[in-house]
N, CA, C and O atoms as CSV, one atom per row, in Angstrom:
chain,resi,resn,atom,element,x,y,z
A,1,UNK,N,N,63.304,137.352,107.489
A,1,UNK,CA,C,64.053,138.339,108.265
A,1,UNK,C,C,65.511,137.926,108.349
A,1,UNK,O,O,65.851,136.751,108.213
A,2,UNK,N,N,66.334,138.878,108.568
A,2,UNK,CA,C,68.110,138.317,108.784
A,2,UNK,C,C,68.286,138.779,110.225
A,2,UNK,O,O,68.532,139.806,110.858
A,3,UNK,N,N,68.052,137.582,110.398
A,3,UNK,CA,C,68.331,137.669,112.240
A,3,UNK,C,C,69.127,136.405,112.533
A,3,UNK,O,O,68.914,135.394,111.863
A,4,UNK,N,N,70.132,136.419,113.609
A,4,UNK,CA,C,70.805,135.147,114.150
A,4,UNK,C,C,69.911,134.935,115.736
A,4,UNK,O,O,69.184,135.783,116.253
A,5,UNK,N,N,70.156,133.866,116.154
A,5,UNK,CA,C,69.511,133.634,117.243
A,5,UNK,C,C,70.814,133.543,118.481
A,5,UNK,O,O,71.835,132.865,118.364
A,6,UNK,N,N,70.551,134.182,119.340
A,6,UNK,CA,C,71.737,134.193,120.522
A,6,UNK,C,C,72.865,133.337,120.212
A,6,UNK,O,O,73.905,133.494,119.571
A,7,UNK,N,N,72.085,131.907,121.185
A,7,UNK,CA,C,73.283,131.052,120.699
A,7,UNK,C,C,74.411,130.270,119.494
A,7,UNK,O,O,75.468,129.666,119.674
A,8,UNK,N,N,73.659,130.592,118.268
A,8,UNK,CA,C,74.197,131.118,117.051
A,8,UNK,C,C,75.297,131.935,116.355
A,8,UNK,O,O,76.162,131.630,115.534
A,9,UNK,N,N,74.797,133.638,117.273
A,9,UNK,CA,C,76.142,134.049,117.707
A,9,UNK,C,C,77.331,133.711,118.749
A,9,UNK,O,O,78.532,133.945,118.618
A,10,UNK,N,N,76.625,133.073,119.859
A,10,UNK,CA,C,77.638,133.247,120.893
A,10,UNK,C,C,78.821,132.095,119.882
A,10,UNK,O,O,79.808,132.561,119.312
A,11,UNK,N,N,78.609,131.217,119.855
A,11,UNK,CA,C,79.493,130.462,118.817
A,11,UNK,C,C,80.007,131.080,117.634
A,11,UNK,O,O,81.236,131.131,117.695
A,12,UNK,N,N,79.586,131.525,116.678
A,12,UNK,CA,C,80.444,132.583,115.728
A,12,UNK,C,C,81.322,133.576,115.883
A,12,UNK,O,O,82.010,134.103,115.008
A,13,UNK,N,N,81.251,133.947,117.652
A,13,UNK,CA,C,82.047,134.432,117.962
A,13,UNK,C,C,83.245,133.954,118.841
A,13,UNK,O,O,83.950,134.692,119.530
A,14,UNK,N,N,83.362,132.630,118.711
A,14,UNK,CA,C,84.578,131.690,119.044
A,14,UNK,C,C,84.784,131.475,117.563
A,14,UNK,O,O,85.987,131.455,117.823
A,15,UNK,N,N,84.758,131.342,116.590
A,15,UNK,CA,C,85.218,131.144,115.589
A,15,UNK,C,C,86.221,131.934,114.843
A,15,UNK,O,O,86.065,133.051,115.336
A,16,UNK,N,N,87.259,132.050,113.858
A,16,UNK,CA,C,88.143,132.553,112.940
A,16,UNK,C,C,86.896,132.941,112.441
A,16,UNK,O,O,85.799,132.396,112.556
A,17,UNK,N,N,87.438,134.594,111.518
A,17,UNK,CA,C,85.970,135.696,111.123
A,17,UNK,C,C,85.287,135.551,111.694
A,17,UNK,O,O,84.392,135.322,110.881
A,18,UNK,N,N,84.689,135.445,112.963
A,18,UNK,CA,C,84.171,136.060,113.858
A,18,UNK,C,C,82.892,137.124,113.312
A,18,UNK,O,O,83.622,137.111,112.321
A,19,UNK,N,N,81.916,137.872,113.034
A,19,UNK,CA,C,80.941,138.895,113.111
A,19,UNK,C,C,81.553,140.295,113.802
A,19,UNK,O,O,82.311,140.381,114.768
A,20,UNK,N,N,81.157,141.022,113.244
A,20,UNK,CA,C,81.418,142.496,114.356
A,20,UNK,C,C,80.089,142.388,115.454
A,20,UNK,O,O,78.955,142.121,115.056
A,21,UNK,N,N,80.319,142.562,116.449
A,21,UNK,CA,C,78.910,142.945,116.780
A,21,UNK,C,C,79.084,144.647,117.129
A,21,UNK,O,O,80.039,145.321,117.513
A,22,UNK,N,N,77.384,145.025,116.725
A,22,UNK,CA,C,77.520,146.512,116.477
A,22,UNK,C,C,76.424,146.759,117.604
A,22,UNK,O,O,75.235,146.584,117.336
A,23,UNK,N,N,76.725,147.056,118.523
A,23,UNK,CA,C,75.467,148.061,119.448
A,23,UNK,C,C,75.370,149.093,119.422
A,23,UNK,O,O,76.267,149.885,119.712
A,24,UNK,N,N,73.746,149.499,118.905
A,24,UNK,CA,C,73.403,150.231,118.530
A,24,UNK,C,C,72.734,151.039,120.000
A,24,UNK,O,O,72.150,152.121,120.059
A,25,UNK,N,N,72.987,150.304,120.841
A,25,UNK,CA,C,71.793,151.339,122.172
A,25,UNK,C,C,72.592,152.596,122.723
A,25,UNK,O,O,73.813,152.578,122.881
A,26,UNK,N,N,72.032,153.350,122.915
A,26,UNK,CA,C,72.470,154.155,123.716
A,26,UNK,C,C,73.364,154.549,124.880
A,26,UNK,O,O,73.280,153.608,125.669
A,27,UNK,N,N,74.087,155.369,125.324
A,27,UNK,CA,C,75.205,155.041,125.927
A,27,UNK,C,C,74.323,154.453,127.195
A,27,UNK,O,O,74.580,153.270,127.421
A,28,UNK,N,N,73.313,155.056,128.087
A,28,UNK,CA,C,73.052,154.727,129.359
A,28,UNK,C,C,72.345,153.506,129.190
A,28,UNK,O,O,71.628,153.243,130.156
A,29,UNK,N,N,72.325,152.764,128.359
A,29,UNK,CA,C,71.454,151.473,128.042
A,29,UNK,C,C,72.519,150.409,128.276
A,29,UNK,O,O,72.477,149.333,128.873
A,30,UNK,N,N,73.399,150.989,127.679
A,30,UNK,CA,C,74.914,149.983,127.578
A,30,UNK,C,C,75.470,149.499,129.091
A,30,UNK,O,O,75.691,148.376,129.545
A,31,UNK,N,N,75.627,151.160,129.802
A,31,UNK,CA,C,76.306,150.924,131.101
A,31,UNK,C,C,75.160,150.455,132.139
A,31,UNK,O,O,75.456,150.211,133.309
A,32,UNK,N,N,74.138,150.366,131.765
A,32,UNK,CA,C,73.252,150.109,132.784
A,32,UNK,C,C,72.991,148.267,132.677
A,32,UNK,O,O,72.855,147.737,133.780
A,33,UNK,N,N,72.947,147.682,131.920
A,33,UNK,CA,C,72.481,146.516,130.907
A,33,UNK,C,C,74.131,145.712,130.469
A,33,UNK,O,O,74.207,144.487,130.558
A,34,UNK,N,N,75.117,146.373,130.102
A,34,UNK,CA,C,76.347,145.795,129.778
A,34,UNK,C,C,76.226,145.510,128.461
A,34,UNK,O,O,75.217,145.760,127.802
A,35,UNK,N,N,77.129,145.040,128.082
A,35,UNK,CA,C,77.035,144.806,126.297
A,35,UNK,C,C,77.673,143.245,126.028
A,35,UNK,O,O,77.851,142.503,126.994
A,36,UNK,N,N,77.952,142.872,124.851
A,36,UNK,CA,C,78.362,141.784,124.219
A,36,UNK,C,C,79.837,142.287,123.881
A,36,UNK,O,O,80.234,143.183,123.136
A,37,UNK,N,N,80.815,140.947,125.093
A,37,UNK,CA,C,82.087,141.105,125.171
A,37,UNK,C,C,82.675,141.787,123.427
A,37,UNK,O,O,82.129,141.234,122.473
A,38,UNK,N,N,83.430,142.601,123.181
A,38,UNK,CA,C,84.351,143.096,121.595
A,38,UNK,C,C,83.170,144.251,121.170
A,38,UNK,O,O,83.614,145.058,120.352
A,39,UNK,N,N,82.314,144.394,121.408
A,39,UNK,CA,C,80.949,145.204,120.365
A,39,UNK,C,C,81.614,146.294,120.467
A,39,UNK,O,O,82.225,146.790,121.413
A,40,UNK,N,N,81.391,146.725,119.094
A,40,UNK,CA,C,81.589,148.180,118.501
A,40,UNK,C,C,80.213,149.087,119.361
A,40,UNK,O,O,79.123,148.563,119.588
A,41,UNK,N,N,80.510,150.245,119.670
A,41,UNK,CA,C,79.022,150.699,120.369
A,41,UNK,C,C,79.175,151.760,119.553
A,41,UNK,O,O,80.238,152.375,119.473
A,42,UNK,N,N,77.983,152.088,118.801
A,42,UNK,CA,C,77.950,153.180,118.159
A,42,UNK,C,C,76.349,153.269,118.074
A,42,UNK,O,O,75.782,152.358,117.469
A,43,UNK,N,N,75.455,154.464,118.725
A,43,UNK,CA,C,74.072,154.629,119.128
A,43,UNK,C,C,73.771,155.069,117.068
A,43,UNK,O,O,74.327,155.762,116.216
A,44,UNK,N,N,72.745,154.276,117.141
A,44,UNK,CA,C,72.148,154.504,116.098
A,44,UNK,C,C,72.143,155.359,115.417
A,44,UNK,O,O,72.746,155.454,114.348
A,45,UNK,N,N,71.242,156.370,116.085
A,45,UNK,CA,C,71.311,157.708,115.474
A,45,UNK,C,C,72.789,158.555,115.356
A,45,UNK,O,O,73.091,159.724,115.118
A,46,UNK,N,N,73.440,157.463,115.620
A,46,UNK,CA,C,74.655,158.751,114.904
A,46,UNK,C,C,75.834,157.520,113.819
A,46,UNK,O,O,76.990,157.628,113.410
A,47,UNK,N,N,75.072,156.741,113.738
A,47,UNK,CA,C,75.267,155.593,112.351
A,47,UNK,C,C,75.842,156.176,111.225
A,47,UNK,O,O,77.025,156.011,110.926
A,48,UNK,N,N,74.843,157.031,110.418
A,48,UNK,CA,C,74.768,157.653,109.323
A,48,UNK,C,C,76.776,158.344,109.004
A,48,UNK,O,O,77.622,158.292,108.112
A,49,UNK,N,N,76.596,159.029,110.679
A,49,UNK,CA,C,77.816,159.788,110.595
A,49,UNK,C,C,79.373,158.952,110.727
A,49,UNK,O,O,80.522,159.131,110.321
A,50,UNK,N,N,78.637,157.955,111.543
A,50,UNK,CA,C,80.064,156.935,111.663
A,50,UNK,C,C,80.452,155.535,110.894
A,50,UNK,O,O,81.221,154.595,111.098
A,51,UNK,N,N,79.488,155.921,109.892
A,51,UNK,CA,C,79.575,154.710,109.536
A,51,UNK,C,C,80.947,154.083,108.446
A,51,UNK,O,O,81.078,153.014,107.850
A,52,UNK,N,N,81.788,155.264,108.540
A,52,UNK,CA,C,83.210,154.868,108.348
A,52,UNK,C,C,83.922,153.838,109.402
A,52,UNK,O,O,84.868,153.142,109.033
A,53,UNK,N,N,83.608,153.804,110.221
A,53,UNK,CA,C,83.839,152.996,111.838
A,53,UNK,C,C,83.712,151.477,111.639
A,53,UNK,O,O,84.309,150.593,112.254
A,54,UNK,N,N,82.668,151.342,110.496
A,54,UNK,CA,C,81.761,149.714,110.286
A,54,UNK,C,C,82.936,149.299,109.330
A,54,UNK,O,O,83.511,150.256,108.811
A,55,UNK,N,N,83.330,148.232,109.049
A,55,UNK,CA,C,84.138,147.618,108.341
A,55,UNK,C,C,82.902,147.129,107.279
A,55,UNK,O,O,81.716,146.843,107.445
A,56,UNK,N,N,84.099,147.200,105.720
A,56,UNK,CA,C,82.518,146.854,104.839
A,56,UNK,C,C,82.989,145.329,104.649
A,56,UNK,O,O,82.154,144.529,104.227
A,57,UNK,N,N,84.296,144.892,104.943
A,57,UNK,CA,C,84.502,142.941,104.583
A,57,UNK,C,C,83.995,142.407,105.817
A,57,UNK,O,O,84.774,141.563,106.260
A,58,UNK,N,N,83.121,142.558,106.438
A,58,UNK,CA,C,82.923,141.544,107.866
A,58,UNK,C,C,81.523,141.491,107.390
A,58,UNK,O,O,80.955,142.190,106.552
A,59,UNK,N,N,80.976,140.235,108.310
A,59,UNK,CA,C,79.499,140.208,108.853
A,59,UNK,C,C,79.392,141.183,109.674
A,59,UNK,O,O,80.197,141.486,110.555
A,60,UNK,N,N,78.102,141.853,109.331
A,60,UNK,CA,C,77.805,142.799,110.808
A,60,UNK,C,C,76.605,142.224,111.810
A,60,UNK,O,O,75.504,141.956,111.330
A,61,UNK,N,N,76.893,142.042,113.297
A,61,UNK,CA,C,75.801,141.467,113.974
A,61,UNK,C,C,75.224,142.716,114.809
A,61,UNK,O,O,75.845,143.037,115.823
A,62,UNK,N,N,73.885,143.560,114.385
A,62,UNK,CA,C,73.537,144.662,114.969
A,62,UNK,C,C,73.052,143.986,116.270
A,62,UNK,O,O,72.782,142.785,116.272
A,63,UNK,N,N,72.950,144.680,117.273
A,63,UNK,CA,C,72.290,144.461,118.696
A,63,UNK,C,C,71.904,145.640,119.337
A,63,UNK,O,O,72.608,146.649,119.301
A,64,UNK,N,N,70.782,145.579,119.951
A,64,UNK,CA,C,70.197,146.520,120.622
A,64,UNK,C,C,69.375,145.960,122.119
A,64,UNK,O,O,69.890,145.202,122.941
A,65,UNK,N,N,68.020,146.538,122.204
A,65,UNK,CA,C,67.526,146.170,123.889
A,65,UNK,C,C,66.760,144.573,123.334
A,65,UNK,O,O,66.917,143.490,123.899
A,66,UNK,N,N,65.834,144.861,121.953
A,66,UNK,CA,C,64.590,143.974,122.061
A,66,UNK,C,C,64.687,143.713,120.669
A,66,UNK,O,O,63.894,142.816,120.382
A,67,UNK,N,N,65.161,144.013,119.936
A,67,UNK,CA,C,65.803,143.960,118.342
A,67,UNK,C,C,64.927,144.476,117.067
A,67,UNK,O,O,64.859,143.882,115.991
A,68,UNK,N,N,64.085,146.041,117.489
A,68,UNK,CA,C,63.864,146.549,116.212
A,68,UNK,C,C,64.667,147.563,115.939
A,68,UNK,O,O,64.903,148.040,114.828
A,69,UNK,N,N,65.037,147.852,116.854
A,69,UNK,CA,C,66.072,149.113,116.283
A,69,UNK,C,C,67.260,148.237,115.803
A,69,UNK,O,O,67.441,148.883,114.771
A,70,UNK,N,N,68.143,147.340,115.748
A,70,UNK,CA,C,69.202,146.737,115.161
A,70,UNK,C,C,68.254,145.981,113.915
A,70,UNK,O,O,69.080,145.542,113.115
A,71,UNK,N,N,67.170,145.728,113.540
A,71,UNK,CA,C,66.635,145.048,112.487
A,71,UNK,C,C,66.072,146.070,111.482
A,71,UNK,O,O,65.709,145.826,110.331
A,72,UNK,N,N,66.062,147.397,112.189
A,72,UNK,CA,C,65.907,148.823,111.116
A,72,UNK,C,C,67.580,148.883,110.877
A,72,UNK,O,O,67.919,148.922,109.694
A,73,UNK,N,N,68.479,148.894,111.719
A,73,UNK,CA,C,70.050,149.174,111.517
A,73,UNK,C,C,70.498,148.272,110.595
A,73,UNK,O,O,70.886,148.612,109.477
A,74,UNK,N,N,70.468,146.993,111.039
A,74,UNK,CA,C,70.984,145.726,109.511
A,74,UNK,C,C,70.068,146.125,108.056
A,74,UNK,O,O,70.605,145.997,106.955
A,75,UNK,N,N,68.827,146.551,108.173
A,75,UNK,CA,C,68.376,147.104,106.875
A,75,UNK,C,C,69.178,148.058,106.288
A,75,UNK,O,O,69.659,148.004,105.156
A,76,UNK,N,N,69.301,148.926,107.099
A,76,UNK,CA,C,69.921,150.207,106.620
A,76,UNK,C,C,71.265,150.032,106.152
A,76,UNK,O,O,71.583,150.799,105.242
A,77,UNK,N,N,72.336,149.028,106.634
A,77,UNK,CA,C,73.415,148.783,106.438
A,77,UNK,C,C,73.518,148.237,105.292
A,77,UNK,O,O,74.298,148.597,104.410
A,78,UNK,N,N,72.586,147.162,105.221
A,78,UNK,CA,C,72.304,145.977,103.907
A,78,UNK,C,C,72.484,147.413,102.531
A,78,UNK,O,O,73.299,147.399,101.609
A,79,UNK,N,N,71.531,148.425,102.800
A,79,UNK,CA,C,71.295,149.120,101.566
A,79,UNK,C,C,72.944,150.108,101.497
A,79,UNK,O,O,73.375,150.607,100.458
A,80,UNK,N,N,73.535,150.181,102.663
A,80,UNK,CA,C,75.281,151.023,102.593
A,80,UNK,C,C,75.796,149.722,101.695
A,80,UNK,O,O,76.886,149.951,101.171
A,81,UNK,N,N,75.301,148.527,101.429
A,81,UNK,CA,C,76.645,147.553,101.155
A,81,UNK,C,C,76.996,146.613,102.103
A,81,UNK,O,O,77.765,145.713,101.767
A,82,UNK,N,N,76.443,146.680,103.549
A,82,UNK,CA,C,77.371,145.763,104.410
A,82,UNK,C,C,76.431,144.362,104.325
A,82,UNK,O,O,75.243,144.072,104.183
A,83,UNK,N,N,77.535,143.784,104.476
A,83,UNK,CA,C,76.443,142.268,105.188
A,83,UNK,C,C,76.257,142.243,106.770
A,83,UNK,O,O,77.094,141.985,107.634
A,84,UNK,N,N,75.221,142.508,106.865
A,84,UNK,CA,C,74.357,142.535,108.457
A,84,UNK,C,C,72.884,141.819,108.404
A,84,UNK,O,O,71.941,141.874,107.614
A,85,UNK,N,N,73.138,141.130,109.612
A,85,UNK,CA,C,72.476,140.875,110.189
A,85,UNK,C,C,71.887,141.415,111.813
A,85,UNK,O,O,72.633,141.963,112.626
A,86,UNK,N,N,70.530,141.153,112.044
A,86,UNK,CA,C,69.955,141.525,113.476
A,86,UNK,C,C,70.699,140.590,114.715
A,86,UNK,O,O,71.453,139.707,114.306
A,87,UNK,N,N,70.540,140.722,116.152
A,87,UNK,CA,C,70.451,139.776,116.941
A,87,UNK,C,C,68.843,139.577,117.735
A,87,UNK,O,O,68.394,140.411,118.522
A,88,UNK,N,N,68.195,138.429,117.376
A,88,UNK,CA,C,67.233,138.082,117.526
A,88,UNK,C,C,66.572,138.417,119.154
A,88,UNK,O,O,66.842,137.614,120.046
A,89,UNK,N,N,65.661,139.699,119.481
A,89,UNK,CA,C,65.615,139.273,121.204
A,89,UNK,C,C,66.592,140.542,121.373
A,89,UNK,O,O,66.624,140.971,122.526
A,90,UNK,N,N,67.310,141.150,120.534
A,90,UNK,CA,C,68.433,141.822,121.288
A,90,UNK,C,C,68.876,141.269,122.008
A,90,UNK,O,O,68.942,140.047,121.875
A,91,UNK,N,N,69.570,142.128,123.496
A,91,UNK,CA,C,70.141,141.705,124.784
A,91,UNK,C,C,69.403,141.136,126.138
A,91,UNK,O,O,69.827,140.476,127.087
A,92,UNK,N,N,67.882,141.776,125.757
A,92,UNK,CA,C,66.753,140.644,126.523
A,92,UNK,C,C,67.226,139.355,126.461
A,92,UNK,O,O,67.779,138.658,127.312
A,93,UNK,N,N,66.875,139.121,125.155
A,93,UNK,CA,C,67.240,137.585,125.344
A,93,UNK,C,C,68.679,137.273,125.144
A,93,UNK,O,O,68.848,136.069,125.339
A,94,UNK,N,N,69.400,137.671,124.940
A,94,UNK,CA,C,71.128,137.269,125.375
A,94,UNK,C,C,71.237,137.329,126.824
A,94,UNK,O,O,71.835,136.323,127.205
A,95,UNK,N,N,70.937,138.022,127.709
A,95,UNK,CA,C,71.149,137.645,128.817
A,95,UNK,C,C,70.225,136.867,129.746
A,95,UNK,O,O,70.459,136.457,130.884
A,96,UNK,N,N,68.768,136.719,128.767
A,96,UNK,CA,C,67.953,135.695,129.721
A,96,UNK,C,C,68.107,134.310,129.194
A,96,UNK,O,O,67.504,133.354,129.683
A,97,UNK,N,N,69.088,134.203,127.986
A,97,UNK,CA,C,69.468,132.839,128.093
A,97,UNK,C,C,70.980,132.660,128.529
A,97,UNK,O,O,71.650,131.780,127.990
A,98,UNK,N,N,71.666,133.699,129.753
A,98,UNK,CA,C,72.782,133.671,130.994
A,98,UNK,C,C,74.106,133.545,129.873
A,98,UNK,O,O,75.158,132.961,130.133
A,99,UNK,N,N,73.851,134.105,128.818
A,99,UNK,CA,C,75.111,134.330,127.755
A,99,UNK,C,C,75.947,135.401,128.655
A,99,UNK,O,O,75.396,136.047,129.547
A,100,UNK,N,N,77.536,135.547,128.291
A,100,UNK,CA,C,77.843,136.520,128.930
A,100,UNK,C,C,78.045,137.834,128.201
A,100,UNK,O,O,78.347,137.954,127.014
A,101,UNK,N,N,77.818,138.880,129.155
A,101,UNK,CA,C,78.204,139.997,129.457
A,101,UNK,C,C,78.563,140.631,130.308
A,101,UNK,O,O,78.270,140.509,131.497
A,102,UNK,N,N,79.897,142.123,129.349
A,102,UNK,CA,C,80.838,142.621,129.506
A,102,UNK,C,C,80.112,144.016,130.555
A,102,UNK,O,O,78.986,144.494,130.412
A,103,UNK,N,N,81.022,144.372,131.450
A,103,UNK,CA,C,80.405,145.454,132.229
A,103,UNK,C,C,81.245,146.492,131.387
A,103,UNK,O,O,81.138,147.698,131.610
């Protein structure tokens, strides 16, 4: 599978090139739950249409609640061309291992 594990990212994203992270949840998932400080939020189902939005030279780090919908999204991207990867756990586990998030 192409998945990173939380703390994996949280460090790649202190780094020069950095990952996009892409959240894929829904808007009331986002404001209810918060997101991963910089994330692009763009709800899945409307991917297809925005996916001019995704940069094709970056890593992409999809994220969602529990991580099958971002591990169907990094598939789908993989086959546009991008390099993506899942976030393992989604935001369950980003915030039950007290990573931060952005309100």
């Amino acid at each position: 599978m192409n998945e990173i594990d939380a703390k994996s990212l949280l460090q790649k994203l202190s780094q020069p090139g950095a990952p996009l992270v892409l959240d894929v949840r829904n808007p009331p998932e986002v404001q209810a739950e918060g997101a991963i400080a910089g994330a692009l939020l763009i709800p899945m189902d409307q991917l297809p249409v925005r996916l001019s939005e995704v940069p094709g030279d970056r890593e992409i780090v999809a994220v969602c609640a529990r991580g099958m919908r971002s591990a169907n999204t990094a598939n789908w991207l993989r086959a546009q061309g991008r390099k993506a990867t899942s976030l393992q756990g989604g935001m369950n586990q980003w915030k039950a291992l007290g990573l931060p998030v952005a309100k």
